[in-house]
Every structure is written in structure tokens, then in C-alpha cells.
VOFI-633687 format. One line per field, with one value per residue (C-alpha): residue number from 1; residue in three letters; z negated, x, y negated. Coordinates in Angstrom, 2 decimals. Layout:
zanu	(NUM,...)
nuti	(ALA,...)
zz	(Z,...)
xx	(X,...)
yy	(Y,...)
***
This chain:
zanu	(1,2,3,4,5,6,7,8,9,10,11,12,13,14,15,16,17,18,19,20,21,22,23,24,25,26,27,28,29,30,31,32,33,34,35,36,37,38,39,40,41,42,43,44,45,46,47,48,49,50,51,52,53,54,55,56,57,58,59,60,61,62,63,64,65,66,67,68,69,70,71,72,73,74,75,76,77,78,79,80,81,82,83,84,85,86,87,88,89,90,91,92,93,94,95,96,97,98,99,100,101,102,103,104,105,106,107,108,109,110,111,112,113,114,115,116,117,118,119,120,121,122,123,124,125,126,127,128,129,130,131,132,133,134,135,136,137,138,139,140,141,142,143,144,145,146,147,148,149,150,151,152,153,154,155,156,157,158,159,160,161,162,163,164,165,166,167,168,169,170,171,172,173,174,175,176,177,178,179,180,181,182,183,184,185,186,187,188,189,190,191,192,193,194,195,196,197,198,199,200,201,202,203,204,205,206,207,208,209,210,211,212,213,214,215,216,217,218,219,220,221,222,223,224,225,226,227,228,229,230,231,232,233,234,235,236,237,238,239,240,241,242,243,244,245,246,247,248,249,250,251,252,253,254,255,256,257,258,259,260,261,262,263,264,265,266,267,268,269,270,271,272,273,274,275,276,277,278,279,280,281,282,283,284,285,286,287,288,289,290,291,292,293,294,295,296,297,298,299,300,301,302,303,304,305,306,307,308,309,310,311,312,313,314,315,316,317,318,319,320,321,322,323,324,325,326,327,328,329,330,331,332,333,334,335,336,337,338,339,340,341,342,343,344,345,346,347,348,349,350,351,352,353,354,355,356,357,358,359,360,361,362,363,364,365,366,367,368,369,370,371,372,373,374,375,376,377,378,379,380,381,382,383,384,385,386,387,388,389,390,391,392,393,394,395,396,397,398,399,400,401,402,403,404,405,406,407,408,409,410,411,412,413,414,415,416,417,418,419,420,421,422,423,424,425,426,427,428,429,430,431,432,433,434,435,436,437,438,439,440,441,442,443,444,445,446,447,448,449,450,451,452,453,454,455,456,457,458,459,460,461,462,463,464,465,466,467,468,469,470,471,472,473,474,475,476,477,478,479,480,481,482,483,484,485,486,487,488,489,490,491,492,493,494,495,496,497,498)
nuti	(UNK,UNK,UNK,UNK,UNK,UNK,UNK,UNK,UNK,UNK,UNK,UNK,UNK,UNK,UNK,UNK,UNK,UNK,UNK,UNK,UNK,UNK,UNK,UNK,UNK,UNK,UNK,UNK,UNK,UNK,UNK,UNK,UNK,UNK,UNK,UNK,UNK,UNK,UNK,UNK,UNK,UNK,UNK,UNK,UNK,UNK,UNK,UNK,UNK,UNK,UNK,UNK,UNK,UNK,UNK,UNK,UNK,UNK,UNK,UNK,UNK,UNK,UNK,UNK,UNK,UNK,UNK,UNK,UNK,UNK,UNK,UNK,UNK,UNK,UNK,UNK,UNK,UNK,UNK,UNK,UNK,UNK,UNK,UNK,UNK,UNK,UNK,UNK,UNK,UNK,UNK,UNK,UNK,UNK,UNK,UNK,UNK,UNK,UNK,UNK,UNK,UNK,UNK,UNK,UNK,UNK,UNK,UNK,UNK,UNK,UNK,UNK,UNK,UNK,UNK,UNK,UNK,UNK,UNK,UNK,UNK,UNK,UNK,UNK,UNK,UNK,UNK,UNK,UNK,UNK,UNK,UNK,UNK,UNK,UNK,UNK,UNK,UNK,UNK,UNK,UNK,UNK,UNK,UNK,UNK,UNK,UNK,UNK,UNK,UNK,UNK,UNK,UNK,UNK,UNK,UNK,UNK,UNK,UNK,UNK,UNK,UNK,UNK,UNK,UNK,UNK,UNK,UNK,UNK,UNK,UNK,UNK,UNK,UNK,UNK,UNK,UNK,UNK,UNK,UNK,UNK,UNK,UNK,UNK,UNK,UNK,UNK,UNK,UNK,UNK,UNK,UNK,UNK,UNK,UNK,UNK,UNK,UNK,UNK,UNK,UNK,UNK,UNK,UNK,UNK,UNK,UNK,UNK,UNK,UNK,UNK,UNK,UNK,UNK,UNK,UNK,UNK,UNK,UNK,UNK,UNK,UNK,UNK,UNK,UNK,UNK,UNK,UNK,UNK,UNK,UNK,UNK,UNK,UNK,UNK,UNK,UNK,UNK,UNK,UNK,UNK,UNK,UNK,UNK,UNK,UNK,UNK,UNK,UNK,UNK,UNK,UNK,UNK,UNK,UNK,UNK,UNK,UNK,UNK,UNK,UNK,UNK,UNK,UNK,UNK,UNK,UNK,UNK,UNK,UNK,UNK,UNK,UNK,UNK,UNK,UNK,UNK,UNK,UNK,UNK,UNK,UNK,UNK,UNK,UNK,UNK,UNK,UNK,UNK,UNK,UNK,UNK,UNK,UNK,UNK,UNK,UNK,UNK,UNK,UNK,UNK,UNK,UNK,UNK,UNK,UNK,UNK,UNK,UNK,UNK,UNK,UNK,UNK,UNK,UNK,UNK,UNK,UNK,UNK,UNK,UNK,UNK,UNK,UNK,UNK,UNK,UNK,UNK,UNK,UNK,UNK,UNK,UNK,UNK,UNK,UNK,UNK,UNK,UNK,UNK,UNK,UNK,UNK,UNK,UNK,UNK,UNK,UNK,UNK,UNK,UNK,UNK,UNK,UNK,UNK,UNK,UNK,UNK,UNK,UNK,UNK,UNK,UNK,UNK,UNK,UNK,UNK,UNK,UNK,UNK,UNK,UNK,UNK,UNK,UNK,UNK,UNK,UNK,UNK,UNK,UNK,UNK,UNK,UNK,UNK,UNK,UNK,UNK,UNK,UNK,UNK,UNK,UNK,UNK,UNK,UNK,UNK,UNK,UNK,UNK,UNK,UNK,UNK,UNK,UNK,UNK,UNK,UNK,UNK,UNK,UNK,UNK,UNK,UNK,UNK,UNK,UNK,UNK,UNK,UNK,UNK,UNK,UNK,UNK,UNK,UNK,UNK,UNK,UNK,UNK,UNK,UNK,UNK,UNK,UNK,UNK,UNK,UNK,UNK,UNK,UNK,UNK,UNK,UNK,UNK,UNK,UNK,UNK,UNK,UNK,UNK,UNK,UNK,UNK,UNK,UNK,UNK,UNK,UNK,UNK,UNK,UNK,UNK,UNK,UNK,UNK,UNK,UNK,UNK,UNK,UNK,UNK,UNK,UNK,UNK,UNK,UNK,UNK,UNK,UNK,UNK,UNK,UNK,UNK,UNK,UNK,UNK,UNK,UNK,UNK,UNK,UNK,UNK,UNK,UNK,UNK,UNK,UNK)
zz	(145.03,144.69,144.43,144.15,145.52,143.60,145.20,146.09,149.98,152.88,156.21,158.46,156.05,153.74,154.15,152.52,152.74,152.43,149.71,152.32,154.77,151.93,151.05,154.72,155.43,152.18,151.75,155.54,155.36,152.47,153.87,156.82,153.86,153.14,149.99,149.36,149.06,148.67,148.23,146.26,147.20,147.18,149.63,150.59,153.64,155.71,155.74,157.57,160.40,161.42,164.01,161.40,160.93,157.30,155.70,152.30,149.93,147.87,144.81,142.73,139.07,136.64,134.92,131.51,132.20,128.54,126.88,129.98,132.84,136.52,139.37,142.32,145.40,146.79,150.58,152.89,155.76,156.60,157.62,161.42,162.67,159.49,157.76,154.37,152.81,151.75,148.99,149.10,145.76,146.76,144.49,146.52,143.64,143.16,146.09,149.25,149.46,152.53,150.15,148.40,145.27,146.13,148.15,149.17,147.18,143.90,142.42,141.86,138.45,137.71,139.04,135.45,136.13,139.56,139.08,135.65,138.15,140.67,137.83,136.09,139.67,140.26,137.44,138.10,141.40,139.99,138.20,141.34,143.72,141.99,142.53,140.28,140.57,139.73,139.98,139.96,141.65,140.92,142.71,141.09,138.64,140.06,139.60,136.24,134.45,135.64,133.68,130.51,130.48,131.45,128.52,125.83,126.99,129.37,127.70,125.81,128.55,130.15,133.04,132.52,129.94,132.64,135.22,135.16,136.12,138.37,138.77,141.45,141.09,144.20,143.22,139.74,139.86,140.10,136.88,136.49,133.49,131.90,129.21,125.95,125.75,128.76,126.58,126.24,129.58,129.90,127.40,125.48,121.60,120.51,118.85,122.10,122.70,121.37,122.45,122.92,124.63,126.52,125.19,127.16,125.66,123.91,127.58,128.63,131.47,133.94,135.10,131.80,131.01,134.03,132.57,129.22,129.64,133.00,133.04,135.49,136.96,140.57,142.62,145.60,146.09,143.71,143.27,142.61,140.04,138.27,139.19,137.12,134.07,133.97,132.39,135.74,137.53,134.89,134.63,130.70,131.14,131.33,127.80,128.43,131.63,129.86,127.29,130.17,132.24,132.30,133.78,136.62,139.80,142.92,146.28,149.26,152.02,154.81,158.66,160.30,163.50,165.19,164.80,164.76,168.13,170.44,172.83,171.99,171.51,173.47,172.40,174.55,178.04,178.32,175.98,175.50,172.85,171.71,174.83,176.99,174.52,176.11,179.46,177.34,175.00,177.65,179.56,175.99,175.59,178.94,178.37,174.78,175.38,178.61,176.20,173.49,175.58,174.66,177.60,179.41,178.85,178.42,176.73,174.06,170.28,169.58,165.97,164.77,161.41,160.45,157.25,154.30,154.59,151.04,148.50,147.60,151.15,151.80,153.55,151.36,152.62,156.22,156.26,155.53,158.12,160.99,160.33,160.74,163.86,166.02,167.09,167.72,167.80,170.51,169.21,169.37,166.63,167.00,163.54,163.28,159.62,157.74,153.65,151.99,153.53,153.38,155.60,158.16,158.59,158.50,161.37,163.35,163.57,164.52,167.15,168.59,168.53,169.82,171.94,174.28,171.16,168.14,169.06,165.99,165.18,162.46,161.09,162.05,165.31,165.21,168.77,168.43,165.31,167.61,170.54,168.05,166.78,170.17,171.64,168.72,168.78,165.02,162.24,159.31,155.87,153.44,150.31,146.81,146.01,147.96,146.44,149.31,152.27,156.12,158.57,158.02,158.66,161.88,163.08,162.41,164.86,167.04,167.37,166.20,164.03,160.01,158.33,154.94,151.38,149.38,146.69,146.18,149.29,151.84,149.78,150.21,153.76,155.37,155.48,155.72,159.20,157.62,158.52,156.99,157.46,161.41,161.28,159.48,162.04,158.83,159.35,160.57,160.03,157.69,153.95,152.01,148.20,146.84,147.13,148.93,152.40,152.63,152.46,154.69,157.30,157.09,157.69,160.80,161.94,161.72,163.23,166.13,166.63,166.34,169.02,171.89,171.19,169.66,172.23,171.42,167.64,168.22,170.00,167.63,164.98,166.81,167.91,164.76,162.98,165.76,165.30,161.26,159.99,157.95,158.33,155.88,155.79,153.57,151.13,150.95,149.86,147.04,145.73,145.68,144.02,141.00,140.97,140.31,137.43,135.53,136.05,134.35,131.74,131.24,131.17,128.59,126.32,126.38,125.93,122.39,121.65,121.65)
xx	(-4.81,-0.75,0.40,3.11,3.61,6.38,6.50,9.66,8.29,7.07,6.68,8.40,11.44,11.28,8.85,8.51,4.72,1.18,2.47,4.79,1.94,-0.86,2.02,2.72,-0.70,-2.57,-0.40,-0.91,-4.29,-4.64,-2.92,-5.04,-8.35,-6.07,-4.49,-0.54,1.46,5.05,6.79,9.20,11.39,14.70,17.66,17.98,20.81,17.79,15.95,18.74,18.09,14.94,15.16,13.65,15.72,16.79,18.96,20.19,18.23,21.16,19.35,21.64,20.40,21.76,19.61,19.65,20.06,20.34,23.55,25.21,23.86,23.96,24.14,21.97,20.63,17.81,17.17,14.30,12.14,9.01,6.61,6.21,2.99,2.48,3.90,4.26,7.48,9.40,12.04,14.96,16.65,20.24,22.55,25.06,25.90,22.10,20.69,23.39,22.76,21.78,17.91,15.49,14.84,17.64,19.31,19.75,16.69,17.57,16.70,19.23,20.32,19.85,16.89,15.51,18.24,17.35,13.83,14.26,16.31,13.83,10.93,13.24,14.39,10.23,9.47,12.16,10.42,8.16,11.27,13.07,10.48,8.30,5.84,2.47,1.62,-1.71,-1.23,1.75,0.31,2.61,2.71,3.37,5.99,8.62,7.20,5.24,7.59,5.93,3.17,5.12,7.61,5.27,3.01,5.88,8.84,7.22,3.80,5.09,7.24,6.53,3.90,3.57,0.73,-1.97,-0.38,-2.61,-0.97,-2.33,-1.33,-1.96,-1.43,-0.45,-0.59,-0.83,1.94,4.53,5.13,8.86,9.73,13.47,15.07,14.11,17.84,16.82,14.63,17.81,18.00,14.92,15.57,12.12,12.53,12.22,8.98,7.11,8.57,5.43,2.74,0.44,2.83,6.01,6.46,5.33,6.22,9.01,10.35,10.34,7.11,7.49,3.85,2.28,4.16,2.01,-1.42,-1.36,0.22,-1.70,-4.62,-6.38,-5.92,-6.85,-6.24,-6.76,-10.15,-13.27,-13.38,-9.62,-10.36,-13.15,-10.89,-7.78,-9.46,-10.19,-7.80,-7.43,-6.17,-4.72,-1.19,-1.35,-2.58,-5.80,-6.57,-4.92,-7.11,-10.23,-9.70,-8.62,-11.87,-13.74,-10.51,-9.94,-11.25,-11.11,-10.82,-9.46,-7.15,-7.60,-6.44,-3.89,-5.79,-2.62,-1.27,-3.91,-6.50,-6.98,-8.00,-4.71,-2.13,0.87,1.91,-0.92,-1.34,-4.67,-6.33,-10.32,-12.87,-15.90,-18.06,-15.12,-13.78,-14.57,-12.24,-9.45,-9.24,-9.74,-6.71,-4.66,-5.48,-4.11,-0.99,-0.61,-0.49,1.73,4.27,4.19,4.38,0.74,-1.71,-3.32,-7.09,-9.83,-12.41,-10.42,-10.41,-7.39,-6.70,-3.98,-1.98,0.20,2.19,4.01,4.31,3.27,1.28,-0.79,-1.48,-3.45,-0.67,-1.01,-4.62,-3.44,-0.93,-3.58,-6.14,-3.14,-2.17,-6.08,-6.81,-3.50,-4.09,-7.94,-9.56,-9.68,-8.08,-5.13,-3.06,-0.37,1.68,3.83,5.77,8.73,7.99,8.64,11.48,8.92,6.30,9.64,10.12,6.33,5.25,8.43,7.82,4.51,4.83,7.48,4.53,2.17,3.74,0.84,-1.25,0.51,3.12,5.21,7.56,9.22,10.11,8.44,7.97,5.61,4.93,3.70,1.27,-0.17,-0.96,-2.22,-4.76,-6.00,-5.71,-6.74,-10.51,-10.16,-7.58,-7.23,-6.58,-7.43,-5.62,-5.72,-6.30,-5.28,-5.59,-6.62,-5.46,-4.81,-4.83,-8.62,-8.90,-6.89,-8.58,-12.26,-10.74,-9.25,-12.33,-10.21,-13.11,-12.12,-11.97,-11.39,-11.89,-14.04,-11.48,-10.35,-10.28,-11.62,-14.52,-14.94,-14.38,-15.47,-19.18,-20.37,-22.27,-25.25,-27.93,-29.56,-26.47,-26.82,-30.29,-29.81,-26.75,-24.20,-22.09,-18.78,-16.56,-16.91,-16.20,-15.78,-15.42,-13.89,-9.66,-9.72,-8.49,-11.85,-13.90,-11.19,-11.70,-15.59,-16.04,-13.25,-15.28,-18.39,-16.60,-15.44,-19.07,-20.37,-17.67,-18.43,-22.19,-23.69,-22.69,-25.14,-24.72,-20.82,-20.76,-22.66,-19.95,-17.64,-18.99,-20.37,-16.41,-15.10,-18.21,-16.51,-15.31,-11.91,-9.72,-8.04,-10.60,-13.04,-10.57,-9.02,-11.91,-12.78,-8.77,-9.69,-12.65,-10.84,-7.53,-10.89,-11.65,-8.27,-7.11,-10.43,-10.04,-6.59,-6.72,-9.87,-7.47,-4.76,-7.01,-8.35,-5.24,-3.66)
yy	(115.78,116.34,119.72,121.99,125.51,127.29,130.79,133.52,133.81,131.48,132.64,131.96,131.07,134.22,137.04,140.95,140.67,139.18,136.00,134.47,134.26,133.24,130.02,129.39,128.56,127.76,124.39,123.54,123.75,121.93,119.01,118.92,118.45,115.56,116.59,116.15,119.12,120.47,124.15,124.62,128.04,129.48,128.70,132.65,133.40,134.25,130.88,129.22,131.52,130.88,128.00,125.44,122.27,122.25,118.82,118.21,115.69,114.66,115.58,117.90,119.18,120.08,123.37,125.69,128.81,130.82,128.54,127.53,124.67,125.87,123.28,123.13,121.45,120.65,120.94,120.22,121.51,121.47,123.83,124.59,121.96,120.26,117.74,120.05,119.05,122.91,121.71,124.68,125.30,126.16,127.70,130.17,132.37,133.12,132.91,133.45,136.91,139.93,140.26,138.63,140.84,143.22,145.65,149.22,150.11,148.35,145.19,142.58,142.79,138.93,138.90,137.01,134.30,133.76,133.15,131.40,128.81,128.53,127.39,125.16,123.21,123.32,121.16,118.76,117.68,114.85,113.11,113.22,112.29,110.07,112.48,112.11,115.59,117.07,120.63,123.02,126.23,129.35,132.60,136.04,136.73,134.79,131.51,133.43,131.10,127.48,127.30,128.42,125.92,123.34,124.01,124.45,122.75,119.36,119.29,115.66,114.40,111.54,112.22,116.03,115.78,115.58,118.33,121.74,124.84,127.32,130.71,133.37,137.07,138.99,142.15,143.10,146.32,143.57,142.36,140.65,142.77,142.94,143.96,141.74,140.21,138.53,136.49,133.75,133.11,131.62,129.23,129.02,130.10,133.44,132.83,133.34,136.79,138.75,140.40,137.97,135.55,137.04,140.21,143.32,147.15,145.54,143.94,140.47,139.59,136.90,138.08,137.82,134.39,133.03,135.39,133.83,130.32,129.07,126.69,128.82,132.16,133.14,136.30,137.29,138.64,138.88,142.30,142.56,140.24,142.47,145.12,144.29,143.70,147.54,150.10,151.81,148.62,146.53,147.96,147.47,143.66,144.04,143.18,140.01,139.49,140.09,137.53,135.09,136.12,132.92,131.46,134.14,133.79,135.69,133.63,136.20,135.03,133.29,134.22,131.54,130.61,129.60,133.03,135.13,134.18,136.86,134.19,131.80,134.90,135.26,138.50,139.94,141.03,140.14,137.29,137.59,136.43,137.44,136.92,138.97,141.51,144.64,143.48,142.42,144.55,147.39,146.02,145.41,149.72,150.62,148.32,149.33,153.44,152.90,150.78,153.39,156.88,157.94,159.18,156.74,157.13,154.32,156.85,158.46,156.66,155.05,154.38,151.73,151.92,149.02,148.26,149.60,153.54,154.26,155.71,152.23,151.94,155.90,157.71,160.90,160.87,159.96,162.31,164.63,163.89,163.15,166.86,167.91,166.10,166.32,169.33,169.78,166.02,163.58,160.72,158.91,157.42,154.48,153.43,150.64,150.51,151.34,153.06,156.12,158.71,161.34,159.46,158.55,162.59,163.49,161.31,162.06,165.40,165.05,162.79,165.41,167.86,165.57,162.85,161.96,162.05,160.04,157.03,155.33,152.68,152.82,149.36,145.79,144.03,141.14,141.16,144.96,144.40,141.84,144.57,147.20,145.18,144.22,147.65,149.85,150.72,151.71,150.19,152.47,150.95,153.71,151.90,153.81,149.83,146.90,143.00,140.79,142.94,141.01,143.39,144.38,140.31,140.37,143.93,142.36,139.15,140.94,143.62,147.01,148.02,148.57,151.87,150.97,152.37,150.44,148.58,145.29,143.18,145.19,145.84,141.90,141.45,144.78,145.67,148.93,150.46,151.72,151.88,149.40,146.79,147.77,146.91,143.55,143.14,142.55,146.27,145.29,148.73,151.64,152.41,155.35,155.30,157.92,158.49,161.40,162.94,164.56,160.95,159.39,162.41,162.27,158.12,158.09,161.00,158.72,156.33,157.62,159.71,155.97,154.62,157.45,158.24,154.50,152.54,149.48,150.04,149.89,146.91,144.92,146.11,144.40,141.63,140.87,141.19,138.96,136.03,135.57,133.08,134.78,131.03,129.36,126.56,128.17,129.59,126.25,124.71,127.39,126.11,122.52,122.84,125.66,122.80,119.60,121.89,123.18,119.28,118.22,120.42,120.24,116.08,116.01,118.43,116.29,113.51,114.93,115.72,112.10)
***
């Protein structure tokens, strides 16, 4: 199959979060199953800083934007040990700036003419390549715009009739909304802006333009997906997602094995699998709480925390327990992340109380989310909900046992220790259900009682989390086989229709 990938982030070009890894990999590994496939992204300042070798096509276009036409370029890379063309929209007015969305806490107000531009240069790619294109796969509302224009605005042009459109929602609590004025700039008639189409509480969605106008839906787990058609998860749109059910499916990320390989990883001071984990990881513990200031002590629990400092992500429940335990359990906390001021100010102050106890870093280090996953003995991700979720993936490789509540994602990929599931040999980590500091106290205190008292029970749990198989290969597969079926449908409707 030919497809495109029209998306805002690819790692290592662009990256805020989990969709520049998902459209770093995905594509790659879709190439090596032998399908052809290209991204389409913006030329931000930051890509041209990141050691890849990027030349000018010589295409130049020529794009509506509202009632004026906005030149452009197209540039190319490719992504690092593949052969995965990455087309670079450059326009320097839009695009030539210090952020991606926007800075110093605030969105860029053209944010609606940025992204319109980046879906209109996205379609132009099979009339300037040749390309006979099968599926144009767009990712959250930035790219929500794709599969609109391709059904209203290429739907009779010549070689579009046949393309499907795909499109993949992130996270849901990102919708692309703006004021309705902004309606012009996308060029599509005014007919469409209503609330079945493009209209959302009287503002203009980029997300729902993808929702309603796509050939097929996917997100990024299955319970997300049953998840966001309920009132409590749909952020308004999960009407919309109900009536679109049959064409919604859930397929959760993969793990990039180049990356992520506690036996391949050079961030590490000790590299191990799962026949030698206890060693290495052992000698990654010792290394880690030297590095980060905490006591030096093989026996004691040591639980790792990395990511956004927010809400979505637990830390009013963390903040909770952290105050609980610091001064009466033995444990050990290290947090890498950067979030919420009141989080920054919270853990500072405790780690000044407790320095041999709790270590952070505020901000992002890729080299030190690498060691905390092979030191920690726990990961906490106690999300109030949480789409796909990767660091439960990399903590289950790397043998940092998951504490997770049970939502979206890591209700997928994390199975409980019960006692039945230890029994059966299945329990890889821990789950509690409901969003409260109380549950997320009780299960790490079930954890750790499993870690220093269940030996054999605990090393199963890891061992069993490292023997997965989280890589991309799987989840590609699930993609092929949901593109086979939006192309077949989309190719017998346009069939009937002619």
C-alpha cells in the first residue's frame, strides 16, 4: 500500500510528546512490511537542528488560505534507518518560529492558518510526486483538516476518488477549536459550519472535521476507544463518536526496539535482558541513586516518575501520597518532568526535606528517562485517564514494575498481580480503579509489600513484563489490515457512485 502521514510532530525532527514518537516509528515500520510511505510535516526552526540532512525538492505551491494564496516549499529528509521519505512544508512566516503551537504559555494566534497550510500542502503530494496514494493517515487536530478537504474539495479530481482517509486521535482534550470567523480560512463553504459537520459550541473544530469526515477512525488503545464515546471522556464529542462507532478502532502503540532495549541501550551503565535482569538492573540502582544524590541502598524500593507534571497525569494524588510516605516509609522516589508551577515548588521543597529520600529533575533529559526505567523497581503512572500511555511500555521492558490506574491504555497493557493472574503467570504490575490518593497509596503499598516479602511472586512480575512483545510490529499489522478495509470500502462507494 502507499500512504501518507500528515501529522504536527515526528521524533526526532519535532517532538512535545507521545504523537512524534507514534509517527517516527509507525511509518518505519510499515515500510519494513513492505508498504510505501511518506510524512508530510511542518518546516519548524527546530527540525533543522537535529543532525538530519535536510535538501530542498524544488517543488513550490502555491495554497488558499481564506481569499489570499500563500507560497511554500517543500523539503526532504528521511527518517533516521529507514528509507521513509519526511516531506517539510516550509513557509517562514508560519512556521520559522522558537515553538510549535506557541510560546510562553499561549497558543499562537494563527494557529488555524498554520495547520489549514499544512493539510492543503498534504494533498498536493500525489500531483507532485506521481504518487498513487492509497491512504492519507491524519493525526489529531492538526491534520483534522485532511480528510475534510479530501472528501469535499478532491473527492472528483483526477486520482483522489479512490484515496481513503484515516484519522487518529491522540488525545481527545485537544480539539483545534477557534473562533467561527476562522471558518474562511479554511476555505470550504460555510455550509459545513454546523453541528454535525464543523461546528462545535458555535467554534470552528479541526478535531471534529477529522471525527465526522474520515473513512475510518482509530485511537490509541481499545479501551480509550470505548472510553471516549462516554459523557465522562468525550469532551462534548462523544455523540459524534458513538454514531461513528463501527468505524473506531482502538490499536495501542508500539515500543521502538532501537530505542528502547535494555540489552542494546547506551544510556545505561549496565545492559541486561531478561535472563540477567536482576545484575543489571541492580548495578543501573546503585549508579542511578549515586547520580541523583539519593542513599545508596540495594534493598530499599525505588519508585520512578517520568513525564508531564500535571493533573491528567495523577500528581494531585502523588502529591498526596509523596507527602504521606517521605517521612515514615521506606521508599525512595526519583521524578524526571517539567508541568504545573505548583508541582515545580511542591517537589522542591520536599526534596530539601528529604534529599537522601526523593531526587528530581525538573525538565527532560533523554539519557535520564532511560536510567529511571532501568533502575526504578516501581514506575508510577496514576493517570486520571491516559490514551495509549509509553512509559508503562518501556517500564514493563525495562523490568520497573507498573503501578497504574486502570483507564485507557494502561488498562490494556498492564495486568493486574492478583492472585489469580499470579497463578496463571499473566500479572505484570498493579492497578487500582478508583481516582483517588487513598487507592493510589493502598496498591504501591501492595506493591512494595509484594517487592520485599514475595520474592518469587515478584520476580515472575517482572520477568513476565520483560518476555512481551510491546513492538511496533504487531500494531503495524492491526493498521494494515484497518487501511485494506477503509480503501475497500471507500473504492466500492465511489464505484456505486460513478
Amino acid at each position: 500500500m502507499n500512504i501518507v502521514f500528515v501529522t504536527s510532530e515526528v521524533a526526532p525532527l519535532a517532538k512535545t510528546g507521545g504523537l512524534a514518537d507514534v509517527c517516527g516509528a509507525l511509518p518505519a515500520e510499515l515500510a519494513r512490511q513492505g508498504h510505501r510511505v511518506s510524512v508530510v510535516m511542518p518546516a519548524y526552526r527546530g527540525c533543522f537542528h537535529q543532525g538530519l540532512a535536510i535538501q530542498d525538492t524544488g517543488h513550490r505551491l502555491e495554497l488558499p488560505i481564506g481569499q489570499r494564496l500563500v507560497s511554500a516549499q517543500l523539503l526532504e529528509t528521511t527518517l533516521p534507518e529507514s528509507d521513509v521519505p519526511v516531506y517539510l512544508v516550509q513557509q517562514a512566516a508560519f512556521f520559522d518560529r522558537p515553538g510549535l503551537y506557541g510560546e510562553g504559555g499561549r497558543d499562537y494566534p494563527d494557529n488555524c492558518e498554520r495547520f489549514v497550510l499544512l493539510a492543503r500542502a498534504a494533498l498536493e503530494l500525489p500531483r507532485f510526486f506521481d504518487m498513487a496514494v492509497d491512504v492519507f493517515h491524519s493525526h489529531d487536530w492538526q491534520a483534522g483538516l485532511v480528510p475534510a478537504l479530501l472528501n469535499i474539495e478532491y473527492r472528483h479530481a483526477r486520482g483522489y476518488s479512490g484515496i481513503a482517509s484515516v484519522f487518529t486521535i491522540h488525545n481527545l482534550a485537544y480539539q483545534g477549536c477557534f473562533p467561527s470567523w476562522d471558518m474562511a480560512v479554511t476555505g470550504l463553504d460555510w455550509r459545513y459550519f454546523n453541528y454535525r459537520q464543523l461546528e462545535f459550541y458555535g467554534q470552528l473544530s479541526l478535531l471534529k472535521a477529522g471525527l465526522v469526515f474520515a473513512d475510518a477512525l482509530t485511537t490509541v488503545s481499545p479501551t480509550y476507544a470505548r472510553e471516549i464515546q462516554t459523557p465522562e471522556q468525550g469532551y462534548g464529542l462523544d455523540g459524534v463518536l458513538r454514531e461513528r462507532g463501527e468505524s473506531l478502532t482502538g490499536i495501542v502503540n508500539g515500543v521502538d526496539g532501537r530505542v528502547w532495549d535494555p540489552a542494546t541501550d547506551q544510556h545505561l551503565p549496565a545492559r541486561y535482558d531478561v535472563t540477567t535482569w536482576q545484575e543489571g538492573k541492580a548495578e543501573c540502582k546503585a549508579a542511578l541513586q549515586a547520580e541523583m544524590g539519593l542513599a545508596v541502598d540495594p534493598f530499599v524500593p525505588l519508585i520512578g516518575l517520568v513525564g508531564r507534571l500535571a493533573d491528567q497525569k495523577g500528581w494531585d494524588l502523588v502529591a498526596q501520597v509523596m507527602r504521606r510516605w517521605l517521612p515514615h516509609e521506606y521508599a525512595q522516589w526519583v521524578v524526571l518532568g517539567t508541568g504545573q508551577p505548583e508541582y515545580h515548588s511542591l517537589l522542591g521543597d520536599l526534596a530539601a526535606q528529604f534529599p537522601g529520600k526523593l531526587s528530581v529533575r525538573l525538565g527532560f533529559h533523554e539519557g535520564l528517562a532511560h536510567r529511571i526505567e532501568a533502575a526504578s523497581d516501581l514506575f508510577a503512572m496514576p493517570s486520571r485517564y491516559e490514551p495509549c500511555g509509553l512509559n508503562q511500555l518501556y517500564s514493563l521492558k525495562y523490568g520497573a514494575v507498573p503501578v497504574v490506574r486502570n483507564t485507557g491504555g494502561l488498562a490494556d497493557t498492564v495486568t493486574d498481580a492478583s492472585a489469580a493472574h499470579l497463578s496463571a503467570g499473566v500479572a505484570t504490575g498493579f492497578h487500582f480503579d478508583h481516582y483517588d490518593a487513598d487507592a493510589l497509596d493502598a496498591t504501591l503499598r501492595r506493591a512494595v509489600h509484594c517487592y520485599r516479602f514475595q520474592r518469587g511472586d515478584w520476580e515472575k512480575l517482572v520477568a513476565t513484563g520483560m518476555s512481551q512483545d510491546w513492538s511496533w510490529g504487531q500494531s503495524a499489522r492491526q493498521y494494515v489490515a484497518m487501511y485494506e478495509q477503509a480503501v475497500e470500502r471507500k473504492r466500492n462507494a465511489a464505484s456505486q457512485a460513478s
